[in-house]
Biotite code that builds the C-alpha atoms (Angstrom):
import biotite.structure as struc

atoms = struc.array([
    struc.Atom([-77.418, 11.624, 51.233], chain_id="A", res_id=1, res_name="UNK", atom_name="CA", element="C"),
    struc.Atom([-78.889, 9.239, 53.216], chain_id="A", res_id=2, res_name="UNK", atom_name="CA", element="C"),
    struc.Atom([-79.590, 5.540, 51.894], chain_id="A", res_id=3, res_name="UNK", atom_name="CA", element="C"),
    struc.Atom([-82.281, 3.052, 53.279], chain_id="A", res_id=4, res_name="UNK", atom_name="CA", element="C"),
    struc.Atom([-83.137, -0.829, 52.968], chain_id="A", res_id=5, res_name="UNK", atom_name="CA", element="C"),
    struc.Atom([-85.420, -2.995, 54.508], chain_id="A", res_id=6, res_name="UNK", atom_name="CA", element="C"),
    struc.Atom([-82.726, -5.310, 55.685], chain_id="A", res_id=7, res_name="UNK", atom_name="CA", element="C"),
    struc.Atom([-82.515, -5.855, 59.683], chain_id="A", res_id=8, res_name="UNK", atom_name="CA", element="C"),
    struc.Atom([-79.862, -6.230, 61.820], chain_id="A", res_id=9, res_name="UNK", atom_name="CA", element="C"),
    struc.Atom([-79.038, -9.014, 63.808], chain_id="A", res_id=10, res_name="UNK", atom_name="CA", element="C"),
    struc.Atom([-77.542, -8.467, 67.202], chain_id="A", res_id=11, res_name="UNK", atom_name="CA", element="C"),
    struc.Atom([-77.701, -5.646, 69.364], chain_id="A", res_id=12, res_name="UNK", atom_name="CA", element="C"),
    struc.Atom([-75.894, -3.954, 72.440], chain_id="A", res_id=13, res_name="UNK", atom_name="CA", element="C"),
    struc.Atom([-76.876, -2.492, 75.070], chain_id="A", res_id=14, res_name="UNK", atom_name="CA", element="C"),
    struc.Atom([-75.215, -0.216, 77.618], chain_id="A", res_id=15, res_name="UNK", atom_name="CA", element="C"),
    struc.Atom([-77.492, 1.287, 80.533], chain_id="A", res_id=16, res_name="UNK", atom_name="CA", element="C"),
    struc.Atom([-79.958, -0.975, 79.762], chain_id="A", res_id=17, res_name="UNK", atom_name="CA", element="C"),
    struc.Atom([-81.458, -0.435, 83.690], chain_id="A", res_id=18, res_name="UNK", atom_name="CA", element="C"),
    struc.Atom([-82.027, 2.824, 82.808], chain_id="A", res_id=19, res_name="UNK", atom_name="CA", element="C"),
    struc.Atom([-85.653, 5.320, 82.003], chain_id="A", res_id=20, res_name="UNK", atom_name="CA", element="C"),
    struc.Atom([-84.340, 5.072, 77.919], chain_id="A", res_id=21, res_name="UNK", atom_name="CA", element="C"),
    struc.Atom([-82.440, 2.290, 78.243], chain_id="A", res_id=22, res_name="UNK", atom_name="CA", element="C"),
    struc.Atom([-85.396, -0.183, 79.919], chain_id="A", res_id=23, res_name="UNK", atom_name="CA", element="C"),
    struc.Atom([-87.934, 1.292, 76.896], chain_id="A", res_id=24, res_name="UNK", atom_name="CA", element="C"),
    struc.Atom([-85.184, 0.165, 74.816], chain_id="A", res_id=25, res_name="UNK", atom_name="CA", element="C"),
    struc.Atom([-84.446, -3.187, 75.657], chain_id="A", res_id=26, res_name="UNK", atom_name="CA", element="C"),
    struc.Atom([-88.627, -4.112, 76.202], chain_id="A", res_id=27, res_name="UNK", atom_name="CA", element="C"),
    struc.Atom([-88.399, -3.008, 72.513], chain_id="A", res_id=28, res_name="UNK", atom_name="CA", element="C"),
    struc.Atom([-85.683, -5.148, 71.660], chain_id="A", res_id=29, res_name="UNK", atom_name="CA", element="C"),
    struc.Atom([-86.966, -8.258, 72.999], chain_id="A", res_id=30, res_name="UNK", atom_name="CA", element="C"),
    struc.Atom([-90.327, -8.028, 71.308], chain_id="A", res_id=31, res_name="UNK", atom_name="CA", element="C"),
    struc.Atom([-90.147, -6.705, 67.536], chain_id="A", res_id=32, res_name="UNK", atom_name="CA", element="C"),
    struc.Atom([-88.126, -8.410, 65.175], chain_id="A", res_id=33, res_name="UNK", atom_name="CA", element="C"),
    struc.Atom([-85.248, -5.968, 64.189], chain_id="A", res_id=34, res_name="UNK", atom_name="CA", element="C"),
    struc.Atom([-82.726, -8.137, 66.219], chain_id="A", res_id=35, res_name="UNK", atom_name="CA", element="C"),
    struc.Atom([-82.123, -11.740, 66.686], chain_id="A", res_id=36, res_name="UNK", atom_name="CA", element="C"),
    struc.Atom([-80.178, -11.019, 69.855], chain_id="A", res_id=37, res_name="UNK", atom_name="CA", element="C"),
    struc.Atom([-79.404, -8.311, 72.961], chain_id="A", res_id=38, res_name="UNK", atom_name="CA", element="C"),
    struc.Atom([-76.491, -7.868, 74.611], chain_id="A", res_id=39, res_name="UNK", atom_name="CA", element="C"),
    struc.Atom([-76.838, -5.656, 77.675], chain_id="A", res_id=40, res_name="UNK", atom_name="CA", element="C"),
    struc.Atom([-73.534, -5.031, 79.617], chain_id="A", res_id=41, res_name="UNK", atom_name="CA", element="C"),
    struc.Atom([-74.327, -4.244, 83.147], chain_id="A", res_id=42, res_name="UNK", atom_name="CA", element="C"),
    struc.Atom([-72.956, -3.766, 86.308], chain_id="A", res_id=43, res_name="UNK", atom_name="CA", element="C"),
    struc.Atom([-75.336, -6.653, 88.006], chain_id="A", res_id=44, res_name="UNK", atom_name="CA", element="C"),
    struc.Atom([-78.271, -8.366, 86.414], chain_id="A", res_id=45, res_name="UNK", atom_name="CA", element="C"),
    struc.Atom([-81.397, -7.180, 85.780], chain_id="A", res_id=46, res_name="UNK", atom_name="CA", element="C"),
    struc.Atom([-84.578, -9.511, 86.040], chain_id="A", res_id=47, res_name="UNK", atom_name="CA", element="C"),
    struc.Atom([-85.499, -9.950, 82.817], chain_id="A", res_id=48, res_name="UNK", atom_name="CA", element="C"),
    struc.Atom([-85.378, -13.101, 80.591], chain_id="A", res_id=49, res_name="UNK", atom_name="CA", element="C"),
    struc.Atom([-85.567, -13.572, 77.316], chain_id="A", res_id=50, res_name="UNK", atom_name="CA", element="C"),
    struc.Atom([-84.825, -16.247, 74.798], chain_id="A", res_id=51, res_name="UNK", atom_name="CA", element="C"),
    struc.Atom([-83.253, -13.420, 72.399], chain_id="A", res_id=52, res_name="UNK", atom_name="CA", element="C"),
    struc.Atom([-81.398, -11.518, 75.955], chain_id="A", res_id=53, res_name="UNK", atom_name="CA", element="C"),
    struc.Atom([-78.008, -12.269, 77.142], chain_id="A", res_id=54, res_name="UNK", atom_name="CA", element="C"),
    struc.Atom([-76.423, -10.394, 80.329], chain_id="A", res_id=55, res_name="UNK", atom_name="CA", element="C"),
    struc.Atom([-72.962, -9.506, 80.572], chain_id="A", res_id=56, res_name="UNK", atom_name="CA", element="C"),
    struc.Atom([-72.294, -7.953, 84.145], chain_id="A", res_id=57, res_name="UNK", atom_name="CA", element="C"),
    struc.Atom([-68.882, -6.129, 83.882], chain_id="A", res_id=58, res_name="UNK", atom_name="CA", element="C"),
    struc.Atom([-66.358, -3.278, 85.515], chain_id="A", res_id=59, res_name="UNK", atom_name="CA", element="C"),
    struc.Atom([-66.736, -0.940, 82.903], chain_id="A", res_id=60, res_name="UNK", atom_name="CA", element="C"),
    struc.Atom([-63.863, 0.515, 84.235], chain_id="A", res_id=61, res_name="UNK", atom_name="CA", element="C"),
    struc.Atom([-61.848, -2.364, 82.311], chain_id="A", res_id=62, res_name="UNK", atom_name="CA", element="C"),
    struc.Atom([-64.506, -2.065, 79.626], chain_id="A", res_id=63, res_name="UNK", atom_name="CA", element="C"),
    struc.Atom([-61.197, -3.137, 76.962], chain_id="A", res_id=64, res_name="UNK", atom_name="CA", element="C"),
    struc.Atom([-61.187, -6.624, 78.984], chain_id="A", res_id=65, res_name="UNK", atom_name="CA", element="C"),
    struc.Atom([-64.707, -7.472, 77.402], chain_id="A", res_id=66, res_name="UNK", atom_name="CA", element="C"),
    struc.Atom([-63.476, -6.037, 73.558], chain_id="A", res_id=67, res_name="UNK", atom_name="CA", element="C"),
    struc.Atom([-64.363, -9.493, 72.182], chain_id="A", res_id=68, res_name="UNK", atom_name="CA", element="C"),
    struc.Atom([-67.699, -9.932, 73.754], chain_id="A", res_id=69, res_name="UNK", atom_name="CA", element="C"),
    struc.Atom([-68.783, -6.652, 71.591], chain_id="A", res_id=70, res_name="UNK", atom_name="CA", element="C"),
    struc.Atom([-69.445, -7.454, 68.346], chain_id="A", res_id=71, res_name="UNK", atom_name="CA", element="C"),
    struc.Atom([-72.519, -7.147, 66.104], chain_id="A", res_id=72, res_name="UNK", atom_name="CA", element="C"),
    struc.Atom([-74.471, -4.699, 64.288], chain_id="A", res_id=73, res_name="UNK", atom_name="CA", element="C"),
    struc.Atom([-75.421, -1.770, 66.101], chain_id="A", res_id=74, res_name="UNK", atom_name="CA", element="C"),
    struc.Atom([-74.373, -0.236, 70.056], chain_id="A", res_id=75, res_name="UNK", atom_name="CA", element="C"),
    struc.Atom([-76.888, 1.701, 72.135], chain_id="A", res_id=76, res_name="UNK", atom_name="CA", element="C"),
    struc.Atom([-75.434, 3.779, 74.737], chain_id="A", res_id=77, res_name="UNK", atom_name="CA", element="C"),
    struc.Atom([-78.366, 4.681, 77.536], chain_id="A", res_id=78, res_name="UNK", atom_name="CA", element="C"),
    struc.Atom([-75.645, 5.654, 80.030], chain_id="A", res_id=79, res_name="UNK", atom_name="CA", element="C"),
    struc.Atom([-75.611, 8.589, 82.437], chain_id="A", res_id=80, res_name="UNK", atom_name="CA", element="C"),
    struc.Atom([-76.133, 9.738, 85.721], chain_id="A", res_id=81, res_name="UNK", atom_name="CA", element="C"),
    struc.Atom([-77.343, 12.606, 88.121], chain_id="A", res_id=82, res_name="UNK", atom_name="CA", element="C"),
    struc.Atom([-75.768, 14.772, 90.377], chain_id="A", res_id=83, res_name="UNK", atom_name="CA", element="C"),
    struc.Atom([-77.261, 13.516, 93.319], chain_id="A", res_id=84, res_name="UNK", atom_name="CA", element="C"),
    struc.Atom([-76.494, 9.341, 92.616], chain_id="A", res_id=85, res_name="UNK", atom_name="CA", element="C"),
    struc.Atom([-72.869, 10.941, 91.401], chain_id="A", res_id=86, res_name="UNK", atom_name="CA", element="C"),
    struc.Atom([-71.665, 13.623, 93.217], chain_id="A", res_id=87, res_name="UNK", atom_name="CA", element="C"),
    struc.Atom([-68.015, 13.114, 91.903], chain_id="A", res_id=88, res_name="UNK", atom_name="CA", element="C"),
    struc.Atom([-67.400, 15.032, 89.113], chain_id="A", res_id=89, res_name="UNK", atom_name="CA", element="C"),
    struc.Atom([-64.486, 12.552, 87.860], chain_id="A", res_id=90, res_name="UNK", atom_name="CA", element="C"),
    struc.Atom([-66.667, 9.851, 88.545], chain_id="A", res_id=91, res_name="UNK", atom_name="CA", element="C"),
    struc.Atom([-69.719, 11.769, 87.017], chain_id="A", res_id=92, res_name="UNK", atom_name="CA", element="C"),
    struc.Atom([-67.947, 12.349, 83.476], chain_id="A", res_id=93, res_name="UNK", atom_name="CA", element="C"),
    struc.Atom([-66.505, 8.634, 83.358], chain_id="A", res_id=94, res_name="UNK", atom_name="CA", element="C"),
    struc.Atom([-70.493, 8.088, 83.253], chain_id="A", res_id=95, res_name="UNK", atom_name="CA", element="C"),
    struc.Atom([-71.353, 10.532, 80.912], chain_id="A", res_id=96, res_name="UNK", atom_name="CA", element="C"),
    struc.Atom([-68.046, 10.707, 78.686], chain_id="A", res_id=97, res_name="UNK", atom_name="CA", element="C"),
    struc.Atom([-65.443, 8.173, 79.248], chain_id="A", res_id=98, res_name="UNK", atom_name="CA", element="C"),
    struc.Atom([-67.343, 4.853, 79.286], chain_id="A", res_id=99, res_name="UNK", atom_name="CA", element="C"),
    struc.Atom([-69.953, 5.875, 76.110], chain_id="A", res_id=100, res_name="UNK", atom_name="CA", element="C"),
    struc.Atom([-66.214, 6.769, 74.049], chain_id="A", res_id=101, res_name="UNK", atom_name="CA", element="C"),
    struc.Atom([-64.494, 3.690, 75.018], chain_id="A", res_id=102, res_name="UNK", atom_name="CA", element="C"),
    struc.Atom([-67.577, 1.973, 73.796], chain_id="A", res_id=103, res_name="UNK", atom_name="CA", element="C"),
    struc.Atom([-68.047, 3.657, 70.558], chain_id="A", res_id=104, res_name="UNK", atom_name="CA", element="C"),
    struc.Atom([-64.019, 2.838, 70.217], chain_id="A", res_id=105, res_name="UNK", atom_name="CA", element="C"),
    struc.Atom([-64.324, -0.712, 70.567], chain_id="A", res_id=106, res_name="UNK", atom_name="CA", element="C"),
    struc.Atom([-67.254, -1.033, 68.658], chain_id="A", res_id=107, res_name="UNK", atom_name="CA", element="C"),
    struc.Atom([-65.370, 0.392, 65.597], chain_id="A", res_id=108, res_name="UNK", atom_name="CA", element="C"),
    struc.Atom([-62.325, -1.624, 66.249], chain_id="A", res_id=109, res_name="UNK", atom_name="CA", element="C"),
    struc.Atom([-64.426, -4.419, 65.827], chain_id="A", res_id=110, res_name="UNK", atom_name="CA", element="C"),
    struc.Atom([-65.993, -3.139, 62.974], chain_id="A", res_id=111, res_name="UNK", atom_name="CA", element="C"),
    struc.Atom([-69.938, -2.752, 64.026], chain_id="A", res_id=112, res_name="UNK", atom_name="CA", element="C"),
    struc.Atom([-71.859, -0.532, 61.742], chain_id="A", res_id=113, res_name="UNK", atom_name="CA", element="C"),
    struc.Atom([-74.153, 1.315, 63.898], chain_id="A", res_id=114, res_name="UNK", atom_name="CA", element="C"),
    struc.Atom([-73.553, 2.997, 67.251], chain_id="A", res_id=115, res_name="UNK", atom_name="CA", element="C"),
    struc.Atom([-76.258, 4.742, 69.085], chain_id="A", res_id=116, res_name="UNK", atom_name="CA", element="C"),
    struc.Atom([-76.295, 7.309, 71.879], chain_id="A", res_id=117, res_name="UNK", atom_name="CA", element="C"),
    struc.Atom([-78.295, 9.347, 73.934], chain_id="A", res_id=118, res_name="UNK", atom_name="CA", element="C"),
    struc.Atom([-77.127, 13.108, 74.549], chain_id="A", res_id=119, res_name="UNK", atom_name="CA", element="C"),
    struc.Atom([-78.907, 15.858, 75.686], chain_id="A", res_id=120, res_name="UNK", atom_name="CA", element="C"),
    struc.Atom([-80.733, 18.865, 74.053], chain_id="A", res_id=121, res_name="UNK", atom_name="CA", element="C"),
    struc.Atom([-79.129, 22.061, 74.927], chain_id="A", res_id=122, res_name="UNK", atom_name="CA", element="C"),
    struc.Atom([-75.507, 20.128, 74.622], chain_id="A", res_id=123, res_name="UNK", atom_name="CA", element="C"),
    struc.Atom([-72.622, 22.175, 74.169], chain_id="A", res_id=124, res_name="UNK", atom_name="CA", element="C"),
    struc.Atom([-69.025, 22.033, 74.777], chain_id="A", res_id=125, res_name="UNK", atom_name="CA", element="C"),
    struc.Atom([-68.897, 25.754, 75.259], chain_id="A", res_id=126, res_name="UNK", atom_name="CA", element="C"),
    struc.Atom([-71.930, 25.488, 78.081], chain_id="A", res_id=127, res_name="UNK", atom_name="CA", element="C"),
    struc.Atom([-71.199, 26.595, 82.142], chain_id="A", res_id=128, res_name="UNK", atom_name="CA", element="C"),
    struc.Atom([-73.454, 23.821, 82.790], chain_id="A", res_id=129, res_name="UNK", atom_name="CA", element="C"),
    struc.Atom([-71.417, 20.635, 83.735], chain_id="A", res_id=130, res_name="UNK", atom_name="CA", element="C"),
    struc.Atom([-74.227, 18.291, 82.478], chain_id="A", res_id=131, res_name="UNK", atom_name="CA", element="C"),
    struc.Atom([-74.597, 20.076, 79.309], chain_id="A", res_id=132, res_name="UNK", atom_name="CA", element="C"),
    struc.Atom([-70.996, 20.703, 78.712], chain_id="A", res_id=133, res_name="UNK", atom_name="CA", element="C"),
    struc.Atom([-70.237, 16.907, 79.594], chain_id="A", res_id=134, res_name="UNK", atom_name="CA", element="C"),
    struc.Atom([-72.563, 15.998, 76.859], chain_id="A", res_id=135, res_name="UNK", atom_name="CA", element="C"),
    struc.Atom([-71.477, 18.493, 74.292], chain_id="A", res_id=136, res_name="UNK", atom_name="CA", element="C"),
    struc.Atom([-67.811, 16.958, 74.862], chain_id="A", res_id=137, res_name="UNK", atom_name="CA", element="C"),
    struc.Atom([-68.772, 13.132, 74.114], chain_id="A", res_id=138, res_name="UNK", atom_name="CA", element="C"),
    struc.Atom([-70.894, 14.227, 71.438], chain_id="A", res_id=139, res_name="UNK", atom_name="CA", element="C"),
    struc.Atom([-68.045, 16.335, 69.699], chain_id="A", res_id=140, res_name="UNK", atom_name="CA", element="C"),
    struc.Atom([-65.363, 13.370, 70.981], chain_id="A", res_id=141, res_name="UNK", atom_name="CA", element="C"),
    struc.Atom([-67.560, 10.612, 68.600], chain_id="A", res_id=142, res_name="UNK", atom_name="CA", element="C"),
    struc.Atom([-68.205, 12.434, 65.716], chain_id="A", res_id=143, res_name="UNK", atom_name="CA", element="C"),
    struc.Atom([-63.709, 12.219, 65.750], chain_id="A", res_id=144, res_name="UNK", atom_name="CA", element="C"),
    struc.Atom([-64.136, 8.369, 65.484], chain_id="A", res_id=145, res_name="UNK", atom_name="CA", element="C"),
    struc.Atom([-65.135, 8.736, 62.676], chain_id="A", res_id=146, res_name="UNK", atom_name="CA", element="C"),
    struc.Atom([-68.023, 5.907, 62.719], chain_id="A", res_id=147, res_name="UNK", atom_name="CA", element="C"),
    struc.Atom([-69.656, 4.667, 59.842], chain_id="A", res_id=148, res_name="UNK", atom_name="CA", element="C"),
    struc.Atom([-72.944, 5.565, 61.134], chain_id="A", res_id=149, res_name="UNK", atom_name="CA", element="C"),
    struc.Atom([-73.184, 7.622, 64.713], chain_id="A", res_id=150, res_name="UNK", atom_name="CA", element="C"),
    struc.Atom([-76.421, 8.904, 65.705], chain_id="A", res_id=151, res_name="UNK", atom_name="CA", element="C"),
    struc.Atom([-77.036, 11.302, 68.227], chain_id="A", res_id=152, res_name="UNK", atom_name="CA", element="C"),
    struc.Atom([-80.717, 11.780, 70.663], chain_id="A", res_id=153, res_name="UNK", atom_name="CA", element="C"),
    struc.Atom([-80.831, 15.261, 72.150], chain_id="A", res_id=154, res_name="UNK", atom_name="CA", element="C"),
    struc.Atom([-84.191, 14.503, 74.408], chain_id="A", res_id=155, res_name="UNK", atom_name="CA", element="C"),
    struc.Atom([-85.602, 17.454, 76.410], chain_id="A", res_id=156, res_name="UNK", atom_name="CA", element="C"),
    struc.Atom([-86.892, 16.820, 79.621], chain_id="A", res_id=157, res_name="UNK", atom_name="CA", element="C"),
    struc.Atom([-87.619, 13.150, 80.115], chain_id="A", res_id=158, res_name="UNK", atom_name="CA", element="C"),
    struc.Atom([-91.243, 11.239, 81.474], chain_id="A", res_id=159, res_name="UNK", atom_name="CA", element="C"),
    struc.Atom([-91.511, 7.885, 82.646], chain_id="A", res_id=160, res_name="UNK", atom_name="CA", element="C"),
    struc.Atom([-91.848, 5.836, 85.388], chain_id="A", res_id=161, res_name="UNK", atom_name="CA", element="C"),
    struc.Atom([-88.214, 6.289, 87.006], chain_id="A", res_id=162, res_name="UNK", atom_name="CA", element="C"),
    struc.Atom([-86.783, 3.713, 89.525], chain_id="A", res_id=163, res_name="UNK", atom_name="CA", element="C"),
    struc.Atom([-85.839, 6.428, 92.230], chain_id="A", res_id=164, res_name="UNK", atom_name="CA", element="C"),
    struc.Atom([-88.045, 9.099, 93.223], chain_id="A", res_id=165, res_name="UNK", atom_name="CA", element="C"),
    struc.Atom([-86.292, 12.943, 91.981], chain_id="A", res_id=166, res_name="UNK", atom_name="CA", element="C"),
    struc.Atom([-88.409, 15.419, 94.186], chain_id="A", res_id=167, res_name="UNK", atom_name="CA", element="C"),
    struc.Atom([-87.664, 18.239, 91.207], chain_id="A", res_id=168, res_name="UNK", atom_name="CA", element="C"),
    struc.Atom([-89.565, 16.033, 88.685], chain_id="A", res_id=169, res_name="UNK", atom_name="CA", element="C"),
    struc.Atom([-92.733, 15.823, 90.890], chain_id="A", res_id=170, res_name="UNK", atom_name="CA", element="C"),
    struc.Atom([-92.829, 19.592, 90.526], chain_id="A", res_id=171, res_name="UNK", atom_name="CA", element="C"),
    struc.Atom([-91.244, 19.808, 86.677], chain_id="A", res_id=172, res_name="UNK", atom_name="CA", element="C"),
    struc.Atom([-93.744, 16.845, 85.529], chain_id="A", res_id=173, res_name="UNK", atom_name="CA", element="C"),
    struc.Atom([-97.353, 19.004, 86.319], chain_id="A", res_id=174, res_name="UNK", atom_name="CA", element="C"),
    struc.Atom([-95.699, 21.412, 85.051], chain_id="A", res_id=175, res_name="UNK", atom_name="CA", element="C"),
    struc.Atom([-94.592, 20.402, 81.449], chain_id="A", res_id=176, res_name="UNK", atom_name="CA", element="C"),
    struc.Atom([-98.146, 19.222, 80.890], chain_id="A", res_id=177, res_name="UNK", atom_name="CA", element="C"),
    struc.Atom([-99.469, 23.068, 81.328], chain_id="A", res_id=178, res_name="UNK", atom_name="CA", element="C"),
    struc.Atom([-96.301, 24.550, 79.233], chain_id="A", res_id=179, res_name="UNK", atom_name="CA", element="C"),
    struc.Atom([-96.097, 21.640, 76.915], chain_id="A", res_id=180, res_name="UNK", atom_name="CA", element="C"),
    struc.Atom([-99.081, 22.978, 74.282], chain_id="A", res_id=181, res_name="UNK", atom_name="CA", element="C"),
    struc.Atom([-97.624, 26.425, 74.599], chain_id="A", res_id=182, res_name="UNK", atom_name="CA", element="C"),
    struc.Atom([-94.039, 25.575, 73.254], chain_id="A", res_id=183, res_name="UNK", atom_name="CA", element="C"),
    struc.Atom([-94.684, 26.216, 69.536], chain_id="A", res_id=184, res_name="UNK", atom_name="CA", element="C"),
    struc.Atom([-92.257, 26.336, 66.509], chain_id="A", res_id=185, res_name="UNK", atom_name="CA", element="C"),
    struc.Atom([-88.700, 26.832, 67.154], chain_id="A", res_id=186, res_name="UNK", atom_name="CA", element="C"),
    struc.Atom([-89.778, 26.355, 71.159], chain_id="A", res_id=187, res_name="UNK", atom_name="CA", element="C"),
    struc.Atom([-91.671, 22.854, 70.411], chain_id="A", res_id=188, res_name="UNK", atom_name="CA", element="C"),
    struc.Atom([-88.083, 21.536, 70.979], chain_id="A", res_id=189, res_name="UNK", atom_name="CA", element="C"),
    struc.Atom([-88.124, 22.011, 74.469], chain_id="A", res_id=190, res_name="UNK", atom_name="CA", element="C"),
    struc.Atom([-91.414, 20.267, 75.537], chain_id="A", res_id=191, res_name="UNK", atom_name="CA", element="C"),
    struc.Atom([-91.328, 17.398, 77.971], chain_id="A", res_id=192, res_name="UNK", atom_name="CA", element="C"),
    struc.Atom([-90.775, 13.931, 76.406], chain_id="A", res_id=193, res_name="UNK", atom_name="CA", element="C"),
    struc.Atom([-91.150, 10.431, 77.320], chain_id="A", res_id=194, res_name="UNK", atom_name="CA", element="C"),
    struc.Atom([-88.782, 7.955, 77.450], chain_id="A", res_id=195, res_name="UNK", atom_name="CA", element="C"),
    struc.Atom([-90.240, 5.471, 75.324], chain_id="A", res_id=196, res_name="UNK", atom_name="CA", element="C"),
    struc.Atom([-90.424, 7.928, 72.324], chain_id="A", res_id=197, res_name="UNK", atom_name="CA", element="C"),
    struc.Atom([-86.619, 8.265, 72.222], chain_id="A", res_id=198, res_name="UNK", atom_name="CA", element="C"),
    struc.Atom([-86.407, 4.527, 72.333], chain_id="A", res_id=199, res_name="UNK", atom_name="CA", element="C"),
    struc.Atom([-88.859, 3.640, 69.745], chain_id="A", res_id=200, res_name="UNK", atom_name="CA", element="C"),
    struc.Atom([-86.794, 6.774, 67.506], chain_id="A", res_id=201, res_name="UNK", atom_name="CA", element="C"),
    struc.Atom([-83.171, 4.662, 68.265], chain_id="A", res_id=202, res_name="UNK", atom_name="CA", element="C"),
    struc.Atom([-85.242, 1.307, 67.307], chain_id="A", res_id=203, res_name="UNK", atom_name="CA", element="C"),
    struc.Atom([-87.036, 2.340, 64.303], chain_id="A", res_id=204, res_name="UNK", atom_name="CA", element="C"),
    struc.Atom([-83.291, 4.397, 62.722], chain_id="A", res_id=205, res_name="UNK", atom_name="CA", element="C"),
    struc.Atom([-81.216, 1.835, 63.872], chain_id="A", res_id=206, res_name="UNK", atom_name="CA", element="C"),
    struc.Atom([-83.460, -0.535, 60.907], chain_id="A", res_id=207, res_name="UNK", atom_name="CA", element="C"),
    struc.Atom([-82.327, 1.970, 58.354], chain_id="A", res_id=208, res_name="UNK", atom_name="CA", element="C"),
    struc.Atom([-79.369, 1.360, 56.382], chain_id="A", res_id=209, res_name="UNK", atom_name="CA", element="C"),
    struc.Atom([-77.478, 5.022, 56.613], chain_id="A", res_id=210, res_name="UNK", atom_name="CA", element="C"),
    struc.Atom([-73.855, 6.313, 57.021], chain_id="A", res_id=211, res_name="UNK", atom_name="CA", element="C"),
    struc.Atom([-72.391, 9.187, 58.427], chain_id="A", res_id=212, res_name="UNK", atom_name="CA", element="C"),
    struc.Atom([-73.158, 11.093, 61.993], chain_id="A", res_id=213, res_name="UNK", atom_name="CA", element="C"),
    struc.Atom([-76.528, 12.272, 62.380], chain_id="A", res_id=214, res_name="UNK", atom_name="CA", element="C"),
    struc.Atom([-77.908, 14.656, 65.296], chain_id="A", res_id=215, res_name="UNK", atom_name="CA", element="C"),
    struc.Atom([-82.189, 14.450, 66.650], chain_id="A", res_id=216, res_name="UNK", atom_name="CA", element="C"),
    struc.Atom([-83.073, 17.115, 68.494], chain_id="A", res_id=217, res_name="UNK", atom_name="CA", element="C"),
    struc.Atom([-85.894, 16.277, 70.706], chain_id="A", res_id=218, res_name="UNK", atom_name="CA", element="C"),
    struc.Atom([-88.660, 17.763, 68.364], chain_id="A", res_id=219, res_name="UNK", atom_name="CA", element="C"),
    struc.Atom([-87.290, 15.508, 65.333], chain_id="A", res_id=220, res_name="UNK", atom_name="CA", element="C"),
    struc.Atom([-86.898, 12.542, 67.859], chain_id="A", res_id=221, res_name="UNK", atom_name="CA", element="C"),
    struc.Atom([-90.638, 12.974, 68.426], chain_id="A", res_id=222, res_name="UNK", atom_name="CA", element="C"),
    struc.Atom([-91.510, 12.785, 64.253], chain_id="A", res_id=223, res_name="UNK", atom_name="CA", element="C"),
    struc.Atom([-89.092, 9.752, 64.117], chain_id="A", res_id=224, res_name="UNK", atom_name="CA", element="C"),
    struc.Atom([-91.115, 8.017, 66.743], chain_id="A", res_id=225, res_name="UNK", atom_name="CA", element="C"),
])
């Protein structure tokens, strides 16, 4: 049963805050007022300032040497990569699996309520798919932690003005838009769906008071909105 409150959180984190999600996110953030303060861990600053933003560049290799520095009331984890910026497997599910884990352990260590992360639709642990098996594995790895509140964004294919050009998505983009109205019912999961919706979704359930692990599919991501 899931319980809700008006009451708002105070401080936020951010991981992958440079990101297509994680960039929606943090402009959200900064301008309503669900949260006092951000905290975006990052490999180098970004250009952004804000009176409510604070930057933390780290190795997040050594992501247990910053423990203390996480602390508050609810993590977002934005973080993930491509084949083509991360050829290296190993280095490809550190990204995907390793770092967003370590997070979510440190974050209950030091007892924060809410913890945030963005998955994949079609994520399975039993998939031939690297990607989607990657993110079936983290996603079956947090729900062991245990957290008091773990939710879970299984976007479809994502819109939005990306940082690096991806040839496929010049093609895939036109595309969505024709196949988009024709996805209906148990397909309407599957259409094409921007960024900003899934971060607007993590904003608007990370006001609600709830416990225990709850998975959005990219359909129900789109009513949360």
């Amino acid at each position: 049963m899931q319980k809700f409150c008006g009451s708002m959180a105070k401080k936020a984190i951010i991981a992958g805050a440079s990101g297509l999600i994680g960039s929606s996110l943090l402009d959200i953030l900064l301008h309503e007022p669900g949260f006092d303060e951000v905290l975006i861990l990052v490999r180098k600053e970004i250009p952004v300032k804000n009176k409510k933003l604070k930057q933390l560049v780290i190795d997040f290799d050594r992501l247990n040497d910053y423990a203390s520095e996480i602390t508050g009331d609810a993590v977002f984890s934005c973080l993930g990569t491509t084949m083509k910026k991360t050829p290296d497997l190993s280095v490809y599910r550190k990204i995907d699996h390793d770092y967003p884990l370590q997070l979510a352990q440190i974050a209950k260590q030091n007892g924060m309520g809410q913890y945030h992360m963005v998955s994949s639709l079609g994520a399975n642990v039993k998939a031939s798919n690297f990607y989607l098996k990657t993110k079936g594995q983290i996603e079956e790895d947090l729900k062991q932690l245990a957290l008091r509140t773990l939710c879970i964004y299984q976007p479809a294919f994502l819109t939005g003005d990306r940082k690096e050009n991806r040839l496929a998505e010049k093609f895939l983009i036109p595309l969505m838009k024709v196949l988009n109205p024709l996805l209906v019912g148990n397909l309407k999961k599957y259409r094409s769906i921007p960024a900003k919706t899934v971060a607007l979704a993590m904003y608007k359930q990370s006001l609600k008071k709830q416990e225990g692990t709850f998975i959005y599919p990219s359909d129900k991501i789109i009513e949360l909105s």
